[in-house]
Backbone atoms as SQL, in Angstrom:
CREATE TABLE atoms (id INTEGER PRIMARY KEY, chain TEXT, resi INTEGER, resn TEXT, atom TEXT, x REAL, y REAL, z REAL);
INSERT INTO atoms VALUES
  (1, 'A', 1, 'UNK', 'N', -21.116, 184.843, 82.036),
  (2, 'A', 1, 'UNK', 'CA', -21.142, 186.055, 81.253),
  (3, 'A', 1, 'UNK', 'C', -19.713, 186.515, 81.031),
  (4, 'A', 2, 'UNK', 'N', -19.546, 187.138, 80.301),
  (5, 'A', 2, 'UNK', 'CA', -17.813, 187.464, 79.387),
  (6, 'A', 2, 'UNK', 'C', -18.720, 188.618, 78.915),
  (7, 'A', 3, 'UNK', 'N', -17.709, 190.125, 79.746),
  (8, 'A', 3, 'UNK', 'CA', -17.738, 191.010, 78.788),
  (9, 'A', 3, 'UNK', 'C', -16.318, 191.202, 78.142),
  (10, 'A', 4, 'UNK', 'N', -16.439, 191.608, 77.191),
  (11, 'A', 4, 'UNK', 'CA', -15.500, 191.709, 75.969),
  (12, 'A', 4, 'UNK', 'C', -14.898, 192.746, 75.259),
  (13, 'A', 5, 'UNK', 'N', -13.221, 193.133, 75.346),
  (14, 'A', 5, 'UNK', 'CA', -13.378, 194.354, 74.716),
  (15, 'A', 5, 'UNK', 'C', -12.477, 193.780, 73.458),
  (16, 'A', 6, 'UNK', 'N', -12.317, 194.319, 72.700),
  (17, 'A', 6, 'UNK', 'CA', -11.126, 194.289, 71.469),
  (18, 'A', 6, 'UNK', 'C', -10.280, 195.524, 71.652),
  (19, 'A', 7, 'UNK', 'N', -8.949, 195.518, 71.491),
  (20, 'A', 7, 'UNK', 'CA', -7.909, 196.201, 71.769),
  (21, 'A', 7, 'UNK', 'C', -7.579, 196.338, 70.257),
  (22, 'A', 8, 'UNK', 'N', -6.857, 197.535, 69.709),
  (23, 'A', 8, 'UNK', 'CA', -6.113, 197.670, 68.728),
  (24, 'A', 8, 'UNK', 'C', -5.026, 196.750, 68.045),
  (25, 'A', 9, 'UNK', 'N', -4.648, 195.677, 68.687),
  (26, 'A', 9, 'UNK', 'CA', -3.920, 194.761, 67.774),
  (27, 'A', 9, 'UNK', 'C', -4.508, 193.361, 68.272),
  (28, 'A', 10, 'UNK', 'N', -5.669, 193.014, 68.321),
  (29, 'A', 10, 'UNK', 'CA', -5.975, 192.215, 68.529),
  (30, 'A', 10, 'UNK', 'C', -6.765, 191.522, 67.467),
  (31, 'A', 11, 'UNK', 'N', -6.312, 190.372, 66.785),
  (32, 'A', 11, 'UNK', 'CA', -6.747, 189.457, 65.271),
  (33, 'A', 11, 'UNK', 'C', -7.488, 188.270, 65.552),
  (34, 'A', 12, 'UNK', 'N', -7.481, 187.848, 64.293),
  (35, 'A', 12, 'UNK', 'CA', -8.394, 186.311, 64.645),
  (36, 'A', 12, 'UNK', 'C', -7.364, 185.318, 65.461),
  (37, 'A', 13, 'UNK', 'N', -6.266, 185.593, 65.225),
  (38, 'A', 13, 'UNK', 'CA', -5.315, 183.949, 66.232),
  (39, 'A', 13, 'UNK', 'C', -5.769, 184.813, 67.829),
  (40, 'A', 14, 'UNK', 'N', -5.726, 185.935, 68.161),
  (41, 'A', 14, 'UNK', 'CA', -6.277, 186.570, 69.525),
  (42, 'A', 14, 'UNK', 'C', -7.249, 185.829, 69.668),
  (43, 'A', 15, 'UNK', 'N', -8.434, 186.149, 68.608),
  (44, 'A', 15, 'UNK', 'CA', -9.949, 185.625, 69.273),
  (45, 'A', 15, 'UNK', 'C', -10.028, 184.020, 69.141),
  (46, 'A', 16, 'UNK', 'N', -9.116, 183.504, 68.357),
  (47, 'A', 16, 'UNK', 'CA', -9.032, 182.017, 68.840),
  (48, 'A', 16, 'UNK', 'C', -8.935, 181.562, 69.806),
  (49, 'A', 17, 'UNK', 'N', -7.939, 181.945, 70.303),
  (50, 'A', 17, 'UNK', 'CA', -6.784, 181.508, 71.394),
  (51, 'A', 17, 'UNK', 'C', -8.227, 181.755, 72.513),
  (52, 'A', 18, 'UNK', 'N', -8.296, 182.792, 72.763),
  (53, 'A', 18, 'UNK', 'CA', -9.178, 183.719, 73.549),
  (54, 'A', 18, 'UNK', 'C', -10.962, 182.869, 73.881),
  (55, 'A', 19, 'UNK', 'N', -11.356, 182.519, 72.758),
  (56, 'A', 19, 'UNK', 'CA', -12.685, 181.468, 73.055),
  (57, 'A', 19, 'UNK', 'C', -12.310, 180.008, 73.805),
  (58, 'A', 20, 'UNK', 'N', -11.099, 179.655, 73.240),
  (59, 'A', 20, 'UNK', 'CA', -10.415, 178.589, 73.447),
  (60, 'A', 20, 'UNK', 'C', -9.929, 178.272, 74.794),
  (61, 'A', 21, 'UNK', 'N', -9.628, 179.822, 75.657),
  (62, 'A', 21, 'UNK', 'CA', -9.314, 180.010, 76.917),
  (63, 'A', 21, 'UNK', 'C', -10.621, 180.153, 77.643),
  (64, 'A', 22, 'UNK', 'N', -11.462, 180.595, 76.909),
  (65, 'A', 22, 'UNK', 'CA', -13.025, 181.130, 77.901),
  (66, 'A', 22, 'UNK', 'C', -13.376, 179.696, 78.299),
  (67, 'A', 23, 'UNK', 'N', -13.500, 178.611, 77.292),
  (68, 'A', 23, 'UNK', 'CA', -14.731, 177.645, 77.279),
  (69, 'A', 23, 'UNK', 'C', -13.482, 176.560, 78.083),
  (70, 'A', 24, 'UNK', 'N', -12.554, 176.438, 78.215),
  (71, 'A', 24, 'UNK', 'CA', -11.363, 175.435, 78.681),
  (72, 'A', 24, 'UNK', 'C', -10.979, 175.608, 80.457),
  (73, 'A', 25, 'UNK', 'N', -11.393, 176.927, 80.462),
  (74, 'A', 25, 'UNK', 'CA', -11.127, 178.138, 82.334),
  (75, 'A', 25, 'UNK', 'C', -11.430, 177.261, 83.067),
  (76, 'A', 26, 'UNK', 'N', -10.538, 176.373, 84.151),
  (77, 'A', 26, 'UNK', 'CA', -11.485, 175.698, 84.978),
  (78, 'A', 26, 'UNK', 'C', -12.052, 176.818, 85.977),
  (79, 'A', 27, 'UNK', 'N', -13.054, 176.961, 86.174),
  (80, 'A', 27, 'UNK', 'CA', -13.663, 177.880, 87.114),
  (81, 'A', 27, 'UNK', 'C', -14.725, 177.512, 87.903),
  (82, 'A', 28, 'UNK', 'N', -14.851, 176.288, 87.940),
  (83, 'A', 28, 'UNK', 'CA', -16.373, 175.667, 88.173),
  (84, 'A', 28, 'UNK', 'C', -15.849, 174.796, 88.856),
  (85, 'A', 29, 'UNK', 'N', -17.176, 174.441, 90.301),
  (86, 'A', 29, 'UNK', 'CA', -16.615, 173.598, 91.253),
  (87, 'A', 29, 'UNK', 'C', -17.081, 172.325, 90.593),
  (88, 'A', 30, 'UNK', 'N', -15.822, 171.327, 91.373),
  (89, 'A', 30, 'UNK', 'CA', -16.243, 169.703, 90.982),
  (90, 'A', 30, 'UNK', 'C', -17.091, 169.400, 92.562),
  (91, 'A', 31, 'UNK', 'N', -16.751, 168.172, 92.697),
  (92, 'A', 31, 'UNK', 'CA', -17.605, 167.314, 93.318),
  (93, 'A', 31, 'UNK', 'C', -16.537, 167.924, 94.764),
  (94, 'A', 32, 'UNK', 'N', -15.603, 168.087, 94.533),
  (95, 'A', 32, 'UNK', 'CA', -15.191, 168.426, 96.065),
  (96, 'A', 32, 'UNK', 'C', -15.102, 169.922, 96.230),
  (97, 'A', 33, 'UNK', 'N', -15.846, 170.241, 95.687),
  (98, 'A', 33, 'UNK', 'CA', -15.973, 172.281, 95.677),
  (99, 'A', 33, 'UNK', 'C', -14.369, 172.908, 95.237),
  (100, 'A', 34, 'UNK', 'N', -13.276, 172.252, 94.614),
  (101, 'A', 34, 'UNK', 'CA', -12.616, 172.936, 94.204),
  (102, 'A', 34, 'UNK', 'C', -13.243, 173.250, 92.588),
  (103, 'A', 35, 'UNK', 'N', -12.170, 174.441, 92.058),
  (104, 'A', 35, 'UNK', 'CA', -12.436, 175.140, 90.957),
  (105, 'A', 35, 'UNK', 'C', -11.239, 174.048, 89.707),
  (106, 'A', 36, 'UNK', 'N', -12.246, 173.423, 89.485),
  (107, 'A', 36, 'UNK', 'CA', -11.602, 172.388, 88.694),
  (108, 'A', 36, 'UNK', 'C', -12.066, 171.553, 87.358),
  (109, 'A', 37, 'UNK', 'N', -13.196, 172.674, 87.330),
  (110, 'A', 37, 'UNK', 'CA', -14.164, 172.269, 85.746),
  (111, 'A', 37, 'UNK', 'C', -14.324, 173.354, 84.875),
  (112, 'A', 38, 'UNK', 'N', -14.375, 173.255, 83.684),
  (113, 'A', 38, 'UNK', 'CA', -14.527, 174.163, 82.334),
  (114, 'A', 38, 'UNK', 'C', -16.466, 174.691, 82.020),
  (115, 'A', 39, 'UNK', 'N', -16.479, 175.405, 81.409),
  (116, 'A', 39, 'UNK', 'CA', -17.940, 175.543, 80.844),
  (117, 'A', 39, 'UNK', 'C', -17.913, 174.072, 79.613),
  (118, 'A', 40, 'UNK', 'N', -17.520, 173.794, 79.574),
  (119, 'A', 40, 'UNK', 'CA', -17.111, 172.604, 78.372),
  (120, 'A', 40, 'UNK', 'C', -17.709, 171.122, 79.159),
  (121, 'A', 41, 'UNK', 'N', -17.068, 171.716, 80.236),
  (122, 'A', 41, 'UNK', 'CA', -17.025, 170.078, 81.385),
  (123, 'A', 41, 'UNK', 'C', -18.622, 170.173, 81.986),
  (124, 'A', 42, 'UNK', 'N', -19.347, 171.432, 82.313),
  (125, 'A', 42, 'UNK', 'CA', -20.365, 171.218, 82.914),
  (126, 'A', 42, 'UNK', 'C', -21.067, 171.611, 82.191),
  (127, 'A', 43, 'UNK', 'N', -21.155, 171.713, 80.376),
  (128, 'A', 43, 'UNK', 'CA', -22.180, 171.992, 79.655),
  (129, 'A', 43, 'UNK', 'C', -22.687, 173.293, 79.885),
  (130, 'A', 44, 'UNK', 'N', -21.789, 174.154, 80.084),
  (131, 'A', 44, 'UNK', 'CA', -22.933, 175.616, 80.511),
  (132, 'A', 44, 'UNK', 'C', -23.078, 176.322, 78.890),
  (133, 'A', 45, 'UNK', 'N', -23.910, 177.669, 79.596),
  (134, 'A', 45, 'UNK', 'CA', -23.892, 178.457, 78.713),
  (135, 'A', 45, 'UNK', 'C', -23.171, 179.487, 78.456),
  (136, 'A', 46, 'UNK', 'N', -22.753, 179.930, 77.815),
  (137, 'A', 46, 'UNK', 'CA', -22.356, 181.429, 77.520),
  (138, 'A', 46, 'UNK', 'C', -22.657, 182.647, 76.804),
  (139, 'A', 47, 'UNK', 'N', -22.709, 183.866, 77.876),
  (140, 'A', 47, 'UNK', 'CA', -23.178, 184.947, 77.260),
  (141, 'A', 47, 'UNK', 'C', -22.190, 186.281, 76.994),
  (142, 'A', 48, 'UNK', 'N', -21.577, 186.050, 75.860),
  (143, 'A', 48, 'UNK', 'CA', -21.065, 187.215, 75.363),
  (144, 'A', 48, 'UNK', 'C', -21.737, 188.668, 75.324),
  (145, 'A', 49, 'UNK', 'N', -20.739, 189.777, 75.515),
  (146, 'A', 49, 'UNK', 'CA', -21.554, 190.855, 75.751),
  (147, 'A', 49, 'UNK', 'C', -20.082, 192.023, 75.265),
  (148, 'A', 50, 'UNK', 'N', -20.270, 192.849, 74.205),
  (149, 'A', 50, 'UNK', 'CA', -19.155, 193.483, 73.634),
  (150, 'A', 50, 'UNK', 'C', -19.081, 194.538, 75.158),
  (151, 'A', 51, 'UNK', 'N', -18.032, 195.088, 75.387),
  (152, 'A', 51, 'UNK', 'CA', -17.650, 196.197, 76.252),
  (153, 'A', 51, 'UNK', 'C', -16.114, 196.972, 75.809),
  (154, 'A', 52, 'UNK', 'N', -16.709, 197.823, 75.253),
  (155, 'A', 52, 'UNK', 'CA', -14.978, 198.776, 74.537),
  (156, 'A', 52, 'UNK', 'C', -14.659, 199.276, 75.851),
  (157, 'A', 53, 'UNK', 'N', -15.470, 199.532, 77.398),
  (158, 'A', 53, 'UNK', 'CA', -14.882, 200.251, 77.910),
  (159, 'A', 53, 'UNK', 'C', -13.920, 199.658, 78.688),
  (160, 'A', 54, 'UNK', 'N', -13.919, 198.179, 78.580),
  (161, 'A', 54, 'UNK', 'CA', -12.887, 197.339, 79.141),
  (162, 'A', 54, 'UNK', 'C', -11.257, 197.876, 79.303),
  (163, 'A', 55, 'UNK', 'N', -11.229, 198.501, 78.072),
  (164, 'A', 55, 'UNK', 'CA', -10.267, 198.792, 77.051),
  (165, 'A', 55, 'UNK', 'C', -9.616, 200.156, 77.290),
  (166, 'A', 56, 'UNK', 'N', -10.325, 200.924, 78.340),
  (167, 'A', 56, 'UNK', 'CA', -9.723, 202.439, 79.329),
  (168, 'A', 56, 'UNK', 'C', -8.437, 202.117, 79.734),
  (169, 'A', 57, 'UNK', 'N', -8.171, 203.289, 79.309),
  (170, 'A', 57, 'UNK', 'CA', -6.416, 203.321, 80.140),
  (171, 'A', 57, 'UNK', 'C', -6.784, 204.216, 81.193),
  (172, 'A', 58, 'UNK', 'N', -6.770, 204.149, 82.304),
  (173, 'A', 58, 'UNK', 'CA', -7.086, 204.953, 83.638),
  (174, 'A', 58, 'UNK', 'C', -5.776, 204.872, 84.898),
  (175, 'A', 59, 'UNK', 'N', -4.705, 205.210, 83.850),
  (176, 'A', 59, 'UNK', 'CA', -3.763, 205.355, 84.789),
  (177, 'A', 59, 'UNK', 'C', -3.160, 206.976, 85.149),
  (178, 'A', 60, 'UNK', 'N', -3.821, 207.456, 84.078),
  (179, 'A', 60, 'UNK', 'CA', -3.589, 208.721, 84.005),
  (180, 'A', 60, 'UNK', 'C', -4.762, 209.915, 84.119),
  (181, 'A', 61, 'UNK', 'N', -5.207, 211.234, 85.107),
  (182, 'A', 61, 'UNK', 'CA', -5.871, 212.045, 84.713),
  (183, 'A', 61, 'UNK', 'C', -7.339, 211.411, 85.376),
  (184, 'A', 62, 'UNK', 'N', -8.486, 212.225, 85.403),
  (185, 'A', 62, 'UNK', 'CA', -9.901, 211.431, 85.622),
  (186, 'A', 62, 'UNK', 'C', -10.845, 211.394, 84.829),
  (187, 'A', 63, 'UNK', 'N', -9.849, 211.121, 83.520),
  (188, 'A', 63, 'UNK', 'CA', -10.823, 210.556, 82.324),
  (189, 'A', 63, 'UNK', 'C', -10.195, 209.731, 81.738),
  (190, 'A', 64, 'UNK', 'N', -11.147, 208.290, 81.530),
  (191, 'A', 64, 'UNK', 'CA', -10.420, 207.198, 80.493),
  (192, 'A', 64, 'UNK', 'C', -9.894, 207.855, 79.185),
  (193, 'A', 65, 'UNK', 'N', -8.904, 206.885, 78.874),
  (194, 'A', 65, 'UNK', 'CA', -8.679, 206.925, 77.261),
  (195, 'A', 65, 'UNK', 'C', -8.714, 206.183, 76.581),
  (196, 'A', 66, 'UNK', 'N', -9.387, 205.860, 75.907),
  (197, 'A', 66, 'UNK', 'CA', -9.730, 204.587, 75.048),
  (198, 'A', 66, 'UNK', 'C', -8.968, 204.712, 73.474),
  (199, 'A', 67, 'UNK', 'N', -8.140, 205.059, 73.530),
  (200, 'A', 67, 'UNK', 'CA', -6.456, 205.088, 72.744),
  (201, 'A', 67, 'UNK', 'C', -5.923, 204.009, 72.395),
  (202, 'A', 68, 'UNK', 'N', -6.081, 202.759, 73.123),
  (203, 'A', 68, 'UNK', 'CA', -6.028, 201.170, 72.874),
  (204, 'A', 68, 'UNK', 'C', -7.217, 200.410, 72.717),
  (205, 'A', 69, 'UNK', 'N', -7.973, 200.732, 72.812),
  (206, 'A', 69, 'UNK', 'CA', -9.534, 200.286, 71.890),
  (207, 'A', 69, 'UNK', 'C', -9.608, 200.147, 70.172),
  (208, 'A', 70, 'UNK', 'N', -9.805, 198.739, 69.784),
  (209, 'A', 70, 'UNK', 'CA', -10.162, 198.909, 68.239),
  (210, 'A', 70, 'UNK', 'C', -11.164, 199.627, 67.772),
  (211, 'A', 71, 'UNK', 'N', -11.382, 200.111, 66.829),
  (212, 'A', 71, 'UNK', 'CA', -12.041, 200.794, 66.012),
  (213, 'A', 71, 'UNK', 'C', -13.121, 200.008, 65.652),
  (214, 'A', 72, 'UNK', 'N', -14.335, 200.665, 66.423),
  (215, 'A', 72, 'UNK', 'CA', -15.597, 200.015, 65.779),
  (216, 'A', 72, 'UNK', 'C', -16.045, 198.983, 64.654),
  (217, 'A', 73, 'UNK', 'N', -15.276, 199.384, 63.606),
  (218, 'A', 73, 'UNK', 'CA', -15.856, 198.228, 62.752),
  (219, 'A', 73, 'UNK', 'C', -14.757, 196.984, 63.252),
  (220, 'A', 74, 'UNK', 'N', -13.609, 197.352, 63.162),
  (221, 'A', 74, 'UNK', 'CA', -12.255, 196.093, 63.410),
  (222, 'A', 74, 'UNK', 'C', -13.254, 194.971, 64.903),
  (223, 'A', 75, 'UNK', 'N', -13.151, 195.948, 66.076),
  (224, 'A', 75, 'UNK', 'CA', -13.843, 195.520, 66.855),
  (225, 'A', 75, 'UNK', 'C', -15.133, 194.448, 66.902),
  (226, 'A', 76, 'UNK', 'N', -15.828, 194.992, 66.128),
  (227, 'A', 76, 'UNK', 'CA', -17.757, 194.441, 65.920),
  (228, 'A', 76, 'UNK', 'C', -17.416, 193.009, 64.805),
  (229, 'A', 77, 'UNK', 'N', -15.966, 193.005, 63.917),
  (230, 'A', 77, 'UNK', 'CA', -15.781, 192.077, 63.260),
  (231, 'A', 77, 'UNK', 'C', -15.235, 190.898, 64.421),
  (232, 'A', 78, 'UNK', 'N', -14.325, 191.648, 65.328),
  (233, 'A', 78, 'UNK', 'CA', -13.672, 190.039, 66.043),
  (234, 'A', 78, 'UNK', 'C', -14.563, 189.686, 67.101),
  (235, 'A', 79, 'UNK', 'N', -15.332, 190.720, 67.194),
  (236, 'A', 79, 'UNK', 'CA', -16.496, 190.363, 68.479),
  (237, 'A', 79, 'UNK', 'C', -16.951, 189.205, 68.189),
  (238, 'A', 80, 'UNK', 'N', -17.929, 189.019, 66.852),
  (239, 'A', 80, 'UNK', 'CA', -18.934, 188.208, 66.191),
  (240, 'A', 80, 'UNK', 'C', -17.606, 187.156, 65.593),
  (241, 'A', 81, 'UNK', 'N', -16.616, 187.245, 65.533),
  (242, 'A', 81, 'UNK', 'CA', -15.693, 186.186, 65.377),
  (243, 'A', 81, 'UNK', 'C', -15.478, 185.369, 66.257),
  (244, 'A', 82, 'UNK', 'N', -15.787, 186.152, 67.701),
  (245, 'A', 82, 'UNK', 'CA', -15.762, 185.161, 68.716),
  (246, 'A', 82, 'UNK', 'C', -16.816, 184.498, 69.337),
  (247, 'A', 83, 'UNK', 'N', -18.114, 185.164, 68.812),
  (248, 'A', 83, 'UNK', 'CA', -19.498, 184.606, 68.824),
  (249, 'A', 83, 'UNK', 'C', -19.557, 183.133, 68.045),
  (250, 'A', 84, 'UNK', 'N', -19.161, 183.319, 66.790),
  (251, 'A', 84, 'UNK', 'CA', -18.665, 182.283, 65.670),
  (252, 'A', 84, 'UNK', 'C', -17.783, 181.453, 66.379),
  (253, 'A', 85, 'UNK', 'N', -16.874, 181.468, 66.495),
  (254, 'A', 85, 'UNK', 'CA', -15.875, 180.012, 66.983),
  (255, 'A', 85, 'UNK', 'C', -16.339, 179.237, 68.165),
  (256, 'A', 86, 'UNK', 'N', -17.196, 180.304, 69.330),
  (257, 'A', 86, 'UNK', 'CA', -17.974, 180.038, 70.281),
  (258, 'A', 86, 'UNK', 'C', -19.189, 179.085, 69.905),
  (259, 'A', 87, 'UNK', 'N', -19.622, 179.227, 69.036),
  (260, 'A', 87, 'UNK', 'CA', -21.074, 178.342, 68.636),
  (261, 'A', 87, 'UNK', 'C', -20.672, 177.441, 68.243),
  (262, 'A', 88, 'UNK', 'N', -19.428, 177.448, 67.590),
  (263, 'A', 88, 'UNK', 'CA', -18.782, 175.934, 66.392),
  (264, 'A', 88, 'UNK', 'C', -18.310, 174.951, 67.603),
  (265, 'A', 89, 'UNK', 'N', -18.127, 175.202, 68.867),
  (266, 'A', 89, 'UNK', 'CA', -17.571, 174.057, 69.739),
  (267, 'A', 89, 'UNK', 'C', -19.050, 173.668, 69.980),
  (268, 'A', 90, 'UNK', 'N', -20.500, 173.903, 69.857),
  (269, 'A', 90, 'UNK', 'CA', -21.828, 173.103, 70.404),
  (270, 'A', 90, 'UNK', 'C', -22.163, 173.643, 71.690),
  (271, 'A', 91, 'UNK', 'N', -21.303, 174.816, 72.045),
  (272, 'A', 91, 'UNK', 'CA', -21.611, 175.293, 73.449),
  (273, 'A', 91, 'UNK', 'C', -22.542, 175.819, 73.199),
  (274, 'A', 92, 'UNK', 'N', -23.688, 176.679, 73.940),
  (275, 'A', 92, 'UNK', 'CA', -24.773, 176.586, 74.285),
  (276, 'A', 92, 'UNK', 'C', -23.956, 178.812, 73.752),
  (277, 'A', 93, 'UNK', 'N', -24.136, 179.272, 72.979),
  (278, 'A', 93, 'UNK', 'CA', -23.993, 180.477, 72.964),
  (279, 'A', 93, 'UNK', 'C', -25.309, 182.032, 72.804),
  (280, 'A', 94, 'UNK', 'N', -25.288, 183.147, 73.662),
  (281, 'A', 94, 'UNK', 'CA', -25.650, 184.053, 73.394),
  (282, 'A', 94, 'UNK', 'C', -25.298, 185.001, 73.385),
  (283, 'A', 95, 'UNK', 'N', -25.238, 186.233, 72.551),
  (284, 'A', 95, 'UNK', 'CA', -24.416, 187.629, 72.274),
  (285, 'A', 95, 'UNK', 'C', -25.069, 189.421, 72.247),
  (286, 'A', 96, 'UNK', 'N', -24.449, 189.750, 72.922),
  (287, 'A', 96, 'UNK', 'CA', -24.882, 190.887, 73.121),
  (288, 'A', 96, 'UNK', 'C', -24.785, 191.561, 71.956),
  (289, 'A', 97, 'UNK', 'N', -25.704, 193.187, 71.671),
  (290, 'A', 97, 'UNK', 'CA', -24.999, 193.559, 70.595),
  (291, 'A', 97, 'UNK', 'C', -24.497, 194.633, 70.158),
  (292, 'A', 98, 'UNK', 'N', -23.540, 194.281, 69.627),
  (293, 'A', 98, 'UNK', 'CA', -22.291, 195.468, 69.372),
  (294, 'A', 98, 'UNK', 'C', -23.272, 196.657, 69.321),
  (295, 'A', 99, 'UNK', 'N', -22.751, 197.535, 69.746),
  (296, 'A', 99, 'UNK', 'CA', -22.569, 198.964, 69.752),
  (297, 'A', 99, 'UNK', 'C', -24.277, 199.559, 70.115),
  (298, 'A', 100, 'UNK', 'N', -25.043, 198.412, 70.927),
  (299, 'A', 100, 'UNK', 'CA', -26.335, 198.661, 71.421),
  (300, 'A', 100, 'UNK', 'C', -25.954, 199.193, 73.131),
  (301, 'A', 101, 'UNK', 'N', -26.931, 200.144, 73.522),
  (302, 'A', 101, 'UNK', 'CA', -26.982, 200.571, 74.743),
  (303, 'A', 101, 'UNK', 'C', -27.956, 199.598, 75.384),
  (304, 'A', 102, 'UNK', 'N', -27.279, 198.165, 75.698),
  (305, 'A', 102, 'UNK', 'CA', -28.103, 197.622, 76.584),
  (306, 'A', 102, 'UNK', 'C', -28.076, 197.288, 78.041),
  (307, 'A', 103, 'UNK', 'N', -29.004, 196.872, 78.339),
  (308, 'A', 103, 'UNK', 'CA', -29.244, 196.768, 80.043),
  (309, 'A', 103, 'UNK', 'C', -28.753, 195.491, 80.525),
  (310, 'A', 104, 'UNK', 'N', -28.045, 194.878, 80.991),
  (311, 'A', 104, 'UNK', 'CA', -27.506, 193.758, 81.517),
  (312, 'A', 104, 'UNK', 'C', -27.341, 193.292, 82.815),
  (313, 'A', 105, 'UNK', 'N', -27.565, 192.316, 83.468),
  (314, 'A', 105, 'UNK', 'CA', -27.762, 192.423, 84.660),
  (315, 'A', 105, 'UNK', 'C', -27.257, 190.886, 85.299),
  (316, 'A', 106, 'UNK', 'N', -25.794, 190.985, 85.970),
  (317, 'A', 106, 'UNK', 'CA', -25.067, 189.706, 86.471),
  (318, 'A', 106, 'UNK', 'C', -25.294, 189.621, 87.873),
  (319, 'A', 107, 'UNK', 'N', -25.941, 188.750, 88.323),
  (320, 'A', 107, 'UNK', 'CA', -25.354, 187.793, 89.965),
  (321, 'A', 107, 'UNK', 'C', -24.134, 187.258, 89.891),
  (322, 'A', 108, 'UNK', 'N', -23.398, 187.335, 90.715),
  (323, 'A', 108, 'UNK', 'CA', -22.030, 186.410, 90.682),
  (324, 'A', 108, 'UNK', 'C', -22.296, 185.308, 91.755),
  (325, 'A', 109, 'UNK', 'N', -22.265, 184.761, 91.738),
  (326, 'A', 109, 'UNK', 'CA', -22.425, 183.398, 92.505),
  (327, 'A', 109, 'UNK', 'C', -21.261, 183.054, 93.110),
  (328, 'A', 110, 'UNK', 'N', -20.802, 184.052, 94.371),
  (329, 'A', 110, 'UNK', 'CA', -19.461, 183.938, 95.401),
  (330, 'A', 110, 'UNK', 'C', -18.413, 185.078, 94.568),
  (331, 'A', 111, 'UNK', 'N', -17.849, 185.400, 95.083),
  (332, 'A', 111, 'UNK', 'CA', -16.383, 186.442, 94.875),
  (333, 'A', 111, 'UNK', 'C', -15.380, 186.033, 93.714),
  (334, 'A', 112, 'UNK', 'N', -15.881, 185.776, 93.084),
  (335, 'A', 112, 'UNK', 'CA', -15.432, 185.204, 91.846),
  (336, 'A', 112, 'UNK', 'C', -15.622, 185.876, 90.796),
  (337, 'A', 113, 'UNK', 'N', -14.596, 186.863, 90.259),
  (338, 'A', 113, 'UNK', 'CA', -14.573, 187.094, 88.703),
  (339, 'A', 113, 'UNK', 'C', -12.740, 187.270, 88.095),
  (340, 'A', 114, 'UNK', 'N', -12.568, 186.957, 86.903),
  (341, 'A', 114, 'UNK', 'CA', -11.551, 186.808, 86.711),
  (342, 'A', 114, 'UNK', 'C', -11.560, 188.008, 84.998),
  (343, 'A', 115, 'UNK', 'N', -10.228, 188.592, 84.799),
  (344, 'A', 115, 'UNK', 'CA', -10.191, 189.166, 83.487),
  (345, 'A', 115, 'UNK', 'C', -9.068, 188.065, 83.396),
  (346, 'A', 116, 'UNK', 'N', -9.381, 187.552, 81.721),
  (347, 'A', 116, 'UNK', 'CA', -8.678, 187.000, 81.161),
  (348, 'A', 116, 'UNK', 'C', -7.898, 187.492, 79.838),
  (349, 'A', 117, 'UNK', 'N', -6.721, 187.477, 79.145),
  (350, 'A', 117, 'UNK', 'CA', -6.057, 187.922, 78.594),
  (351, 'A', 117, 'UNK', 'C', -4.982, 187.077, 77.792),
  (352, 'A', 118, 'UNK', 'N', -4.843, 186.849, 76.350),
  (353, 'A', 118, 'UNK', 'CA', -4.381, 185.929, 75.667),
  (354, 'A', 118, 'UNK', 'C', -2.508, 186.908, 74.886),
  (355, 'A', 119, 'UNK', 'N', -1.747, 186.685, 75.343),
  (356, 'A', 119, 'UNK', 'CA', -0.753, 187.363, 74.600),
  (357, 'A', 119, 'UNK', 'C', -0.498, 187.147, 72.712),
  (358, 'A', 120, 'UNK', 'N', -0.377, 187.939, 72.467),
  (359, 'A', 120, 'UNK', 'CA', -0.102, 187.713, 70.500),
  (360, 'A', 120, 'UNK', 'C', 1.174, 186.653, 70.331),
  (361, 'A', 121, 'UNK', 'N', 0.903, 185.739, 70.061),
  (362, 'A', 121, 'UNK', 'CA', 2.310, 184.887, 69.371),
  (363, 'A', 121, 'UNK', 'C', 3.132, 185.214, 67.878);
């Protein structure tokens, strides 16, 4: 599962780069339990799931600011952009949906979660 936010300068070479990093992550144990396989390598699935609140600045005060959050439509466009480039590799894809109040519900399977983050070139 990948929740997902879009940030204010974040474009399609972002959400490239960015699917390109999700499905490539070695994060998955091989045969000797290190973390040394991709969702690519063990055929998994993936479930996208939009989250603007990713996108809180909470360094300040005891209320987020979502001041670096894209703007709903910009956002809901690179979301489903990354739904799109996600399906075009044959990976196994499903997507949450933008701007729905839904119920979601992750097991993590060991102490394992990572935020990932692609810099603008």
């Amino acid at each position: 599962m990948v929740l997902l936010a879009v940030e204010k300068d974040d474009d399609d070479n972002i959400a490239r780069r960015l699917v390109d990093k999700l499905l490539k992550y070695r994060v998955f144990s091989d045969e000797e339990e290190k973390m040394n396989l991709s969702l690519l390598d063990i055929q998994g699935e993936l479930l996208l799931v939009p989250q603007f609140t990713l996108a809180a600045n909470t360094e300040k005060g005891l209320r987020p600011s979502f001041s670096s959050a894209a703007l709903p439509s910009s956002a809901e466009r690179l979301f489903e952009r990354c739904v799109l480039l996600a399906n075009e590799t044959g990976c196994a894809v499903r997507a949450g949906q933008f701007g729905a109040d839904m119920k979601v519900s992750l097991v993590n399977d060991g102490p394992v979660t990572f935020w990932l983050q692609v810099a603008a070139k």
